[in-house]
PDB file with SEQRES, HELIX, SHEET and CRYST1 records, atoms N, CA, C and O in Angstrom:
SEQRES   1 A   69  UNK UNK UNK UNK UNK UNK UNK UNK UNK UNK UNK UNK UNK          
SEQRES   2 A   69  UNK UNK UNK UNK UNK UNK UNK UNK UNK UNK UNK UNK UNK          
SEQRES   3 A   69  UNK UNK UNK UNK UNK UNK UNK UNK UNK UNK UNK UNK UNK          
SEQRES   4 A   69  UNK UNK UNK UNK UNK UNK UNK UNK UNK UNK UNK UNK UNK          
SEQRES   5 A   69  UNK UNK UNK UNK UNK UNK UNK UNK UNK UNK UNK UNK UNK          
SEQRES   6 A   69  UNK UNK UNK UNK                                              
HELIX    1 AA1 UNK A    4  UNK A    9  1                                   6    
HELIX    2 AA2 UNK A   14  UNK A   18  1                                   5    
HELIX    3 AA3 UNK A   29  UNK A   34  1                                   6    
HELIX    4 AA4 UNK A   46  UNK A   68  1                                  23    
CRYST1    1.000    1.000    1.000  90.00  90.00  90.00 P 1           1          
ATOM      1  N   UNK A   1       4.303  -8.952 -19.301  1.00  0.00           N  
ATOM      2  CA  UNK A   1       3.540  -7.736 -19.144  1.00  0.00           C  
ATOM      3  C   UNK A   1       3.647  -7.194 -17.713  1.00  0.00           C  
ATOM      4  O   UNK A   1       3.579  -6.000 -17.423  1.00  0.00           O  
ATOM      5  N   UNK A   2       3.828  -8.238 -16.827  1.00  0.00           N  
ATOM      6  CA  UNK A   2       3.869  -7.379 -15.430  1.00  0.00           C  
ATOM      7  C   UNK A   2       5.100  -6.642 -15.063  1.00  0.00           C  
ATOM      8  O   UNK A   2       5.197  -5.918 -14.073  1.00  0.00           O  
ATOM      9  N   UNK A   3       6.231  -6.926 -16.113  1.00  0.00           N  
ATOM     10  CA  UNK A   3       7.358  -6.136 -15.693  1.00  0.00           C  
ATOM     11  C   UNK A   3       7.486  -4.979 -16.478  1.00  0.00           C  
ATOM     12  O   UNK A   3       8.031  -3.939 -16.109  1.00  0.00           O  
ATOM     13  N   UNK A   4       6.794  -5.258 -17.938  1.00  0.00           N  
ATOM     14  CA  UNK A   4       6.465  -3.924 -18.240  1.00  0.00           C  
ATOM     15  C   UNK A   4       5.336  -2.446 -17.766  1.00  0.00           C  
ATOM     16  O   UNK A   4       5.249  -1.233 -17.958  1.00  0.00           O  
ATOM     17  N   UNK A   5       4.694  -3.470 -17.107  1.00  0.00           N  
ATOM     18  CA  UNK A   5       3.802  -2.516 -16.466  1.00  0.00           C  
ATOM     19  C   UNK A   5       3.966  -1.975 -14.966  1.00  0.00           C  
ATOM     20  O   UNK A   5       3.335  -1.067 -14.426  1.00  0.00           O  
ATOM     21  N   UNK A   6       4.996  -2.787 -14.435  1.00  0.00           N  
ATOM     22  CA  UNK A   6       5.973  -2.345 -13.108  1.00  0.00           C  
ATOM     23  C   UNK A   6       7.180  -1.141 -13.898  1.00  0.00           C  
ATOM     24  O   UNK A   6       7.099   0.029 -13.525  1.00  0.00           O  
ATOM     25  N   UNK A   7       7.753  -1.343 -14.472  1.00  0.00           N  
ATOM     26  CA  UNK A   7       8.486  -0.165 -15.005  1.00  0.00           C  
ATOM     27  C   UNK A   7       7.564   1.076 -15.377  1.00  0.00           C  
ATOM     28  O   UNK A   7       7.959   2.148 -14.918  1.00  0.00           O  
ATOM     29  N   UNK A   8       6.340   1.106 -16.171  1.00  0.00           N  
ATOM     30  CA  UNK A   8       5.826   1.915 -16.566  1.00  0.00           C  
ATOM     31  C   UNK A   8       5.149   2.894 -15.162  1.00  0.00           C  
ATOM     32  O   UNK A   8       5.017   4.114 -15.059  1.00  0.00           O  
ATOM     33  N   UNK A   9       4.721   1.477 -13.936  1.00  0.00           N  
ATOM     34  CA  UNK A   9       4.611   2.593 -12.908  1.00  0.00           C  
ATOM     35  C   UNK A   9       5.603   3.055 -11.928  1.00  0.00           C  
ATOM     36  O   UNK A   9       5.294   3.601 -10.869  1.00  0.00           O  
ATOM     37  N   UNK A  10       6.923   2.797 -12.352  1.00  0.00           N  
ATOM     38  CA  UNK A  10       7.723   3.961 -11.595  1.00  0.00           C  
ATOM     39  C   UNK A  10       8.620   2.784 -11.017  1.00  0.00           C  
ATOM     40  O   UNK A  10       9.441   3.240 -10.221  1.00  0.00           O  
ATOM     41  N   UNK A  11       8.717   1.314 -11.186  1.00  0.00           N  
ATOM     42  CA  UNK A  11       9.317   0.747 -10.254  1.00  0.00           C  
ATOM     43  C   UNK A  11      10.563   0.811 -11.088  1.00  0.00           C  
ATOM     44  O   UNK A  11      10.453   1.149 -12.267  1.00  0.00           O  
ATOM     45  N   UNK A  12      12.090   0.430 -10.433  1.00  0.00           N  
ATOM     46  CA  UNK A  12      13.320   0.533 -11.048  1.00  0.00           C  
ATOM     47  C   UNK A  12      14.241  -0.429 -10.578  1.00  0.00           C  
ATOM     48  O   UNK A  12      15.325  -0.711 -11.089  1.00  0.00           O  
ATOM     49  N   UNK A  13      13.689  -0.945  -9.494  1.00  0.00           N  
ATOM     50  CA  UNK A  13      14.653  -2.160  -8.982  1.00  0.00           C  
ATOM     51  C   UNK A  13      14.358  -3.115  -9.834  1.00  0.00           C  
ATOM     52  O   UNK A  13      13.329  -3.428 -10.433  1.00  0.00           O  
ATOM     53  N   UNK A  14      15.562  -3.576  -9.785  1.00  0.00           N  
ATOM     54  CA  UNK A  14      15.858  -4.974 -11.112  1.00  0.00           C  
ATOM     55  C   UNK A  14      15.595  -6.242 -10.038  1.00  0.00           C  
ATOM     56  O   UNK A  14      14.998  -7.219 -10.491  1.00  0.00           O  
ATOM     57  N   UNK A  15      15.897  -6.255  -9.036  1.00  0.00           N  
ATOM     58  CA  UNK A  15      15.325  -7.290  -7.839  1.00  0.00           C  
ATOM     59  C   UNK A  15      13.755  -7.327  -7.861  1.00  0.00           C  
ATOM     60  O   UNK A  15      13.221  -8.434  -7.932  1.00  0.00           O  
ATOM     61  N   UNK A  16      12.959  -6.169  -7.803  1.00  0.00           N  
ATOM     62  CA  UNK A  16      11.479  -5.956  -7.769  1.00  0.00           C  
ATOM     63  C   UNK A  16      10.821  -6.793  -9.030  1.00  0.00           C  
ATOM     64  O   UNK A  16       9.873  -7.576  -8.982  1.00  0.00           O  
ATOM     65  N   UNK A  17      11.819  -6.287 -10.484  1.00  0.00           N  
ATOM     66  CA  UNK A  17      11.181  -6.539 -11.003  1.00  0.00           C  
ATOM     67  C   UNK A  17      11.179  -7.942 -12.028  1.00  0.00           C  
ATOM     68  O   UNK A  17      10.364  -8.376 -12.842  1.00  0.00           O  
ATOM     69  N   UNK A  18      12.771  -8.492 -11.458  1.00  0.00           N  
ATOM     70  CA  UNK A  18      13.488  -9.784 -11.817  1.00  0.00           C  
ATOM     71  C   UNK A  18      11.792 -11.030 -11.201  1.00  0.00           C  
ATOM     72  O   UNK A  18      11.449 -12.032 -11.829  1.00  0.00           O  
ATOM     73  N   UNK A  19      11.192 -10.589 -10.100  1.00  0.00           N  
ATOM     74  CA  UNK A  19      10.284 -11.371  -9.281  1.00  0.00           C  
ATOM     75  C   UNK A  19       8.971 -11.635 -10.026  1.00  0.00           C  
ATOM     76  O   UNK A  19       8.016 -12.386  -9.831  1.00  0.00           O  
ATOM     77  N   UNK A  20       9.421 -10.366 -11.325  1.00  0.00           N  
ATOM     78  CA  UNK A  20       7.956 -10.823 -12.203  1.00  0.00           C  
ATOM     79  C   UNK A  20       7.643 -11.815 -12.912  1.00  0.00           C  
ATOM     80  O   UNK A  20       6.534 -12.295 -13.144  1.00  0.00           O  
ATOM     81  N   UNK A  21       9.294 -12.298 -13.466  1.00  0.00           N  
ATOM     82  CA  UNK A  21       9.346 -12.738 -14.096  1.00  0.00           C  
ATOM     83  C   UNK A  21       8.579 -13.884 -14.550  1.00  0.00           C  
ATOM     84  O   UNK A  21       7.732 -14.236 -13.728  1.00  0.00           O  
ATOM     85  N   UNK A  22       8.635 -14.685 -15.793  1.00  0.00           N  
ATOM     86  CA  UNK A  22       7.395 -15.789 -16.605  1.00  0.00           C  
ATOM     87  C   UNK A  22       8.319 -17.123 -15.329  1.00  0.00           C  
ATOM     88  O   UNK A  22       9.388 -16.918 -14.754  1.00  0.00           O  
ATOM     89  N   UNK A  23       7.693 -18.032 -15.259  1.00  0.00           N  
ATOM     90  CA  UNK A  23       8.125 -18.920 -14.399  1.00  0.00           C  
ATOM     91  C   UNK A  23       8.713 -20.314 -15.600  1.00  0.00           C  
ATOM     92  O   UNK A  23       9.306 -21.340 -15.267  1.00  0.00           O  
ATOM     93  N   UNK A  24       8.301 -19.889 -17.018  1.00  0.00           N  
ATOM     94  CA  UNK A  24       8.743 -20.559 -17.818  1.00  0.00           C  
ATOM     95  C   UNK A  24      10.380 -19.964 -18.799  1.00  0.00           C  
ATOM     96  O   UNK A  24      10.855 -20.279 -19.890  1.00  0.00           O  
ATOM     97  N   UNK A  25      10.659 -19.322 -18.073  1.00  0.00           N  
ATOM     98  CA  UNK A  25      11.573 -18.057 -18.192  1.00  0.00           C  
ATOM     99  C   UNK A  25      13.500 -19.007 -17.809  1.00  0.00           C  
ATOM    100  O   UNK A  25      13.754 -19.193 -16.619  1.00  0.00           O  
ATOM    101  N   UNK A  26      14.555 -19.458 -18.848  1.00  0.00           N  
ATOM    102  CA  UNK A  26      15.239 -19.994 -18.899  1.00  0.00           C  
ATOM    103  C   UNK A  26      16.274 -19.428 -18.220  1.00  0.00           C  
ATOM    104  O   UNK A  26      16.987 -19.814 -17.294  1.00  0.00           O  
ATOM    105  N   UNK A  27      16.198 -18.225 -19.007  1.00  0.00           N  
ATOM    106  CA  UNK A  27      17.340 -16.890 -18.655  1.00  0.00           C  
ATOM    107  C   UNK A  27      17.632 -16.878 -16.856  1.00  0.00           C  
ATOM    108  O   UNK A  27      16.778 -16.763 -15.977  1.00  0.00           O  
ATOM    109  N   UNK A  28      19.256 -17.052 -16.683  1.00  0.00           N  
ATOM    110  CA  UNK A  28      19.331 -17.060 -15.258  1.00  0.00           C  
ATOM    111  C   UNK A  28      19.205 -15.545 -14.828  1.00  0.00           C  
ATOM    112  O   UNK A  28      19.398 -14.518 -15.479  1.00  0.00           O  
ATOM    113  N   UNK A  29      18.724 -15.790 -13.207  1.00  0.00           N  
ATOM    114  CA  UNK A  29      17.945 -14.048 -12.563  1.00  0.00           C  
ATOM    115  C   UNK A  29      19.424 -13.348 -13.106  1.00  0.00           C  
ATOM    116  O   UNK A  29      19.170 -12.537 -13.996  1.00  0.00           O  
ATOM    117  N   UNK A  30      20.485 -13.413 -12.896  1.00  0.00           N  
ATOM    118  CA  UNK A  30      21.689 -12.799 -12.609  1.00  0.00           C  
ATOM    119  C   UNK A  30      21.444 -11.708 -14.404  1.00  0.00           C  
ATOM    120  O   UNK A  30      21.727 -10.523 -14.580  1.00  0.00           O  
ATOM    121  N   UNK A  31      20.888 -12.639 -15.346  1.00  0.00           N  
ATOM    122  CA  UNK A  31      21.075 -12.550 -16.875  1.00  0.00           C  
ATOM    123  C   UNK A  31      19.397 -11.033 -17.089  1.00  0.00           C  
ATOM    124  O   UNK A  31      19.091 -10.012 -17.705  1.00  0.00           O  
ATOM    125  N   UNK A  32      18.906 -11.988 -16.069  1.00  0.00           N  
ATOM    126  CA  UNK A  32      16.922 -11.088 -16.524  1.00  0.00           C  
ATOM    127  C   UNK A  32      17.646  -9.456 -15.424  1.00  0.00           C  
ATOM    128  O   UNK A  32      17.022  -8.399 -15.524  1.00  0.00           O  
ATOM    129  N   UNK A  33      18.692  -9.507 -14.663  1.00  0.00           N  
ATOM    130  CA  UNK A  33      18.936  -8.165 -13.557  1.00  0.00           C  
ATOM    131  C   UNK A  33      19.633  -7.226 -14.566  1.00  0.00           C  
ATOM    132  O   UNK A  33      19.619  -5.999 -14.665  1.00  0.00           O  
ATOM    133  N   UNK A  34      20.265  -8.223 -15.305  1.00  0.00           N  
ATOM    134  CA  UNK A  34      21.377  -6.872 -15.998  1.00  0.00           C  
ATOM    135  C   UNK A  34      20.369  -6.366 -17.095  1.00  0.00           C  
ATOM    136  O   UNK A  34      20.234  -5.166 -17.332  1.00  0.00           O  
ATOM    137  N   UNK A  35      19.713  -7.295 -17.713  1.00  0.00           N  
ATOM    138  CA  UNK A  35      19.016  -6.663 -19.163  1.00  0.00           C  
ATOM    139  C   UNK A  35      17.752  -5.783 -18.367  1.00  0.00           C  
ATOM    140  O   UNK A  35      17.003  -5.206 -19.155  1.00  0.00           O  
ATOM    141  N   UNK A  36      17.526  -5.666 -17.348  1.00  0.00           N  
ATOM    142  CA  UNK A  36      16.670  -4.926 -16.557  1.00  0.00           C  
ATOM    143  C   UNK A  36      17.272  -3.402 -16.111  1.00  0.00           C  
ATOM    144  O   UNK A  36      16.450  -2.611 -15.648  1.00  0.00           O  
ATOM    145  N   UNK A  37      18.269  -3.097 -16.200  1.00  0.00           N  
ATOM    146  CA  UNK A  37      19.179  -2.012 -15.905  1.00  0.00           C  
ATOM    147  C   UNK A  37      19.097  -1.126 -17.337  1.00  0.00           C  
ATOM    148  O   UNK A  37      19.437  -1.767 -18.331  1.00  0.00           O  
ATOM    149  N   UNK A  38      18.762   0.014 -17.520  1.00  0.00           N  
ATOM    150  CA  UNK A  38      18.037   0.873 -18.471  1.00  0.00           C  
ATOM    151  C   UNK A  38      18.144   1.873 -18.617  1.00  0.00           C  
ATOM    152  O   UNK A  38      18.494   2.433 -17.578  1.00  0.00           O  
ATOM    153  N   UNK A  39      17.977   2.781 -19.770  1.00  0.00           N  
ATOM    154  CA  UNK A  39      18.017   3.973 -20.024  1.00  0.00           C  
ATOM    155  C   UNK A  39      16.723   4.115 -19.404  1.00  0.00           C  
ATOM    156  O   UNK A  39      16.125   3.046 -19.519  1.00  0.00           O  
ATOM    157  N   UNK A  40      15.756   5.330 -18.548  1.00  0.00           N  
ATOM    158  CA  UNK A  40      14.451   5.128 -18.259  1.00  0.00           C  
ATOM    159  C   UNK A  40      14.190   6.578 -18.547  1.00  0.00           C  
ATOM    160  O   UNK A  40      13.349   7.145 -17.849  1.00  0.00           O  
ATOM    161  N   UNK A  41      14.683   7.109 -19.299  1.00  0.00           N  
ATOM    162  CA  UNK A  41      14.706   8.366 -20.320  1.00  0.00           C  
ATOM    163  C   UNK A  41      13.183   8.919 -20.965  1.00  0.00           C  
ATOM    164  O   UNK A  41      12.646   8.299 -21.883  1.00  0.00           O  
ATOM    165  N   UNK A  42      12.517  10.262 -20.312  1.00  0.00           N  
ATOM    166  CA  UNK A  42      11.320  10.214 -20.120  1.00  0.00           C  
ATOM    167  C   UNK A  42      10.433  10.458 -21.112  1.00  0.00           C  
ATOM    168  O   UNK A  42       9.210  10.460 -20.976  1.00  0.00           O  
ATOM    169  N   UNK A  43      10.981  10.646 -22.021  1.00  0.00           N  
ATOM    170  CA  UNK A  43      10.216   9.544 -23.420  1.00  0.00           C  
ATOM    171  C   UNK A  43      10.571   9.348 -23.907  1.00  0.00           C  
ATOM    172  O   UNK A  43      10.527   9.734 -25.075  1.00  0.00           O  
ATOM    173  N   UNK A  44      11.695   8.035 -23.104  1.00  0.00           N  
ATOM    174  CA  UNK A  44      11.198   5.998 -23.446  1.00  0.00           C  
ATOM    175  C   UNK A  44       9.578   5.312 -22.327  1.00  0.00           C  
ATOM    176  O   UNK A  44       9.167   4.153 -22.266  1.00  0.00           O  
ATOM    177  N   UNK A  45       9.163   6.253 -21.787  1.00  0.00           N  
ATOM    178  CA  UNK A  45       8.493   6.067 -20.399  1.00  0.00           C  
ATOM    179  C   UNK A  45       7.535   6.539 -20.794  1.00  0.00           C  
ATOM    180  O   UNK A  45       6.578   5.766 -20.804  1.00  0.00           O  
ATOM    181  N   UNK A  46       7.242   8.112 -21.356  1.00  0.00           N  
ATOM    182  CA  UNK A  46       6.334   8.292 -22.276  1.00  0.00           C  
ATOM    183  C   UNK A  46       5.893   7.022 -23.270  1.00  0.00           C  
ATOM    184  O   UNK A  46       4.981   6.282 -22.901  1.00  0.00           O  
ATOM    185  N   UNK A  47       6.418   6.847 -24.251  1.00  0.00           N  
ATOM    186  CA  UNK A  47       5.859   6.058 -25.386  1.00  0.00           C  
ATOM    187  C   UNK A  47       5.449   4.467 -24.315  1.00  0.00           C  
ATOM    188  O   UNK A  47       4.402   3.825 -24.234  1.00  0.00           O  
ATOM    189  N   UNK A  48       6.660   4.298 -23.703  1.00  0.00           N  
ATOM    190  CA  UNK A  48       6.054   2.851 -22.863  1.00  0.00           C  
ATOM    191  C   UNK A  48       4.387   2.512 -22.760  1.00  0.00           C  
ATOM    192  O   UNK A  48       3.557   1.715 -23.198  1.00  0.00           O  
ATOM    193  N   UNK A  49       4.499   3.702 -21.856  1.00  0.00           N  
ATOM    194  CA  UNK A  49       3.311   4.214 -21.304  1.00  0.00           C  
ATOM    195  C   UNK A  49       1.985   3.875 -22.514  1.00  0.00           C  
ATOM    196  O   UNK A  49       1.103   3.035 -22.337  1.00  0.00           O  
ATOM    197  N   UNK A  50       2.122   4.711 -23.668  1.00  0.00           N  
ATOM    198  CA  UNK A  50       1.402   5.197 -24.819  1.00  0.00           C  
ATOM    199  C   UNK A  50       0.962   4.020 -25.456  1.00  0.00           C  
ATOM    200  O   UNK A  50      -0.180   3.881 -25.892  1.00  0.00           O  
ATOM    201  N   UNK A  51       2.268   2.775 -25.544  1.00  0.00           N  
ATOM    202  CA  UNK A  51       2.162   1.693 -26.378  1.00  0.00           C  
ATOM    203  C   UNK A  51       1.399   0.914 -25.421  1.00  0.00           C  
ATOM    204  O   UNK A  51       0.513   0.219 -25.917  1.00  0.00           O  
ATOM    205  N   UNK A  52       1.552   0.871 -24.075  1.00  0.00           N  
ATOM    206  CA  UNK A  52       0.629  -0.233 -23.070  1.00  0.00           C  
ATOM    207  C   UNK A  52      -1.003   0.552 -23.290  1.00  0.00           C  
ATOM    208  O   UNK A  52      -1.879  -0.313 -23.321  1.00  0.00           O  
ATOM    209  N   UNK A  53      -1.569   2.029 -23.449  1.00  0.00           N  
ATOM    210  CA  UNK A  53      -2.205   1.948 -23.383  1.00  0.00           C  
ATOM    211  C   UNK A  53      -3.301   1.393 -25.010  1.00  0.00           C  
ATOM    212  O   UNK A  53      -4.446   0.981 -25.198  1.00  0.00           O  
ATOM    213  N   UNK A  54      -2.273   1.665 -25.728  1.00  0.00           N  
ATOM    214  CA  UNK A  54      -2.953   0.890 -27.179  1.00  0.00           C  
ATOM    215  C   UNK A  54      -2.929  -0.475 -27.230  1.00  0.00           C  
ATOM    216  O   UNK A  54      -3.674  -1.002 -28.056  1.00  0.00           O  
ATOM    217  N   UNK A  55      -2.010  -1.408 -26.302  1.00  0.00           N  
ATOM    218  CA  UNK A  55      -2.536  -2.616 -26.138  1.00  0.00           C  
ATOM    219  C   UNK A  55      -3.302  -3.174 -25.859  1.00  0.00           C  
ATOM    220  O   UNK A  55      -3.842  -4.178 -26.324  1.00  0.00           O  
ATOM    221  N   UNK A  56      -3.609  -1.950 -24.180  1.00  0.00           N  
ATOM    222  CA  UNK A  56      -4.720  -2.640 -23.535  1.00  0.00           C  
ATOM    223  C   UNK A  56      -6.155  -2.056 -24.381  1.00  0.00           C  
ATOM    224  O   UNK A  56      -7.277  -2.562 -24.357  1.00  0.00           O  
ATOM    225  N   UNK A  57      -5.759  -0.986 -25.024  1.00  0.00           N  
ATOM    226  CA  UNK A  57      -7.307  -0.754 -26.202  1.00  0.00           C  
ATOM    227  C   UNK A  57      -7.948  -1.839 -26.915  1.00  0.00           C  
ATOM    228  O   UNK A  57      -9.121  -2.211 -26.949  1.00  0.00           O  
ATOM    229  N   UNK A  58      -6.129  -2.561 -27.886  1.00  0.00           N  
ATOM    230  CA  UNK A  58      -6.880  -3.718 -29.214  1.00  0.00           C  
ATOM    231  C   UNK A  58      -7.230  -5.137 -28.160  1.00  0.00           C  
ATOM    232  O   UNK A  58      -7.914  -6.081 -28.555  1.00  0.00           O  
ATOM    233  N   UNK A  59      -6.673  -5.066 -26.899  1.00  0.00           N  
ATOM    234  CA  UNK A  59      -6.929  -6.545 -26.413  1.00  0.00           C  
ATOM    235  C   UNK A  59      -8.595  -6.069 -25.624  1.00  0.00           C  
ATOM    236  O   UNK A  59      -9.207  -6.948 -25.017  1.00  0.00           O  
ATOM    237  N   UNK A  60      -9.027  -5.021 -25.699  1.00  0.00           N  
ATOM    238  CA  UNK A  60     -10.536  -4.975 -25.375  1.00  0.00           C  
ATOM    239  C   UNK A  60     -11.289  -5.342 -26.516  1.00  0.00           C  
ATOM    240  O   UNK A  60     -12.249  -6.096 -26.356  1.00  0.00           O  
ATOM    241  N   UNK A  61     -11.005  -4.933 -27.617  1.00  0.00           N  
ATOM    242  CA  UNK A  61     -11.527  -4.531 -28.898  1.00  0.00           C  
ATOM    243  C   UNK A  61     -11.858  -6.510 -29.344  1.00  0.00           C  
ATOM    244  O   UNK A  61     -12.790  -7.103 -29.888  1.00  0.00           O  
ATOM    245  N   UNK A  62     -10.302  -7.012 -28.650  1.00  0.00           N  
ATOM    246  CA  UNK A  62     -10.174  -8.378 -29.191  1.00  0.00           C  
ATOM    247  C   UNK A  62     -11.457  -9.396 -28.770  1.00  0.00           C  
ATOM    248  O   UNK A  62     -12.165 -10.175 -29.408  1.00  0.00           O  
ATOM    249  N   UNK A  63     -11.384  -8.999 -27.442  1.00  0.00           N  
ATOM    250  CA  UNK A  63     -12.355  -9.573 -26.487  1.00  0.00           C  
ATOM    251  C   UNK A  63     -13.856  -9.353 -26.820  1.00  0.00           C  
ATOM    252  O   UNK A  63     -14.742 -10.199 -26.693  1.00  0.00           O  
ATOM    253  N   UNK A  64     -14.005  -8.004 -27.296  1.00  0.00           N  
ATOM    254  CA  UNK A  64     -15.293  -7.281 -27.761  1.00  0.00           C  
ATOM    255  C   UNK A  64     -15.595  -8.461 -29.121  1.00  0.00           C  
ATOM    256  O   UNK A  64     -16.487  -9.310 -29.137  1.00  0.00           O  
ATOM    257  N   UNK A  65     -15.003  -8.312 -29.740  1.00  0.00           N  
ATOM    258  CA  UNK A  65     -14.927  -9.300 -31.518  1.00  0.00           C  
ATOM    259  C   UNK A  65     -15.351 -10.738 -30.884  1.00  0.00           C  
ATOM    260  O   UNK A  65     -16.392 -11.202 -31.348  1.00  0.00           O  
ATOM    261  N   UNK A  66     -14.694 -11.499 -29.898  1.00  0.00           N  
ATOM    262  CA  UNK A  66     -14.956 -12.671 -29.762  1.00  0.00           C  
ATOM    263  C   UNK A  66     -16.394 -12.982 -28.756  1.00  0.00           C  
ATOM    264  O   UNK A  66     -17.148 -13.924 -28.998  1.00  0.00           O  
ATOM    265  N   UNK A  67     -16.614 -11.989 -27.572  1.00  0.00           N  
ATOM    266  CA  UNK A  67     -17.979 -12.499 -27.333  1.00  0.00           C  
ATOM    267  C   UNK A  67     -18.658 -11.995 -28.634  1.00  0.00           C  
ATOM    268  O   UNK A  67     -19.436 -12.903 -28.929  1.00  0.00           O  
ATOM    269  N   UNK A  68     -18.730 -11.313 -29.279  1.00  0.00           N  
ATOM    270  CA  UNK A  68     -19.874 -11.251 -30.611  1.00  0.00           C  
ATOM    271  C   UNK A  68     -19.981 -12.680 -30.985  1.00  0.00           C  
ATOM    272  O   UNK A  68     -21.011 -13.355 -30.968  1.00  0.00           O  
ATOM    273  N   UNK A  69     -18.758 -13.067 -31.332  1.00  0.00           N  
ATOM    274  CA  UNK A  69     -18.493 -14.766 -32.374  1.00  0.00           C  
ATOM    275  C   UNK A  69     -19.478 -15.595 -32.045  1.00  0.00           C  
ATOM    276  O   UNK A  69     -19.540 -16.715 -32.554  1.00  0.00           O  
TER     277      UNK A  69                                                      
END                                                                             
């Protein structure tokens, strides 16, 4: 999520955002730089955008459901 949410705010370096990476993450940096290189086509950036903010909606909603429990 942090590299999707570094792309969504404008970042584009594949170095910037290779650093996000999961630390359980196999894929060598050389492998996470190239698949980081992108169409960033402004709505694929739009919807990015659109789909992070409906995530972060159901993972409130999720949180909301479980303190009720």
């Amino acid at each position: 999520m942090k590299i999707i949410r570094a792309i969504a705010a404008g970042e584009r370096n594949s170095d910037v955002l290779t650093s996000h990476r999961d630390v359980r993450c196999r894929a060598p940096v050389e492998t996470n730089k190239a698949a980081l290189n992108g169409n960033d086509s402004p709505e694929h950036l739009i919807a990015l955008s659109q789909s992070m903010e409906l995530y972060d909606f159901y993972q409130s909603k999720v949180r909301a459901c479980d303190r009720r429990l």
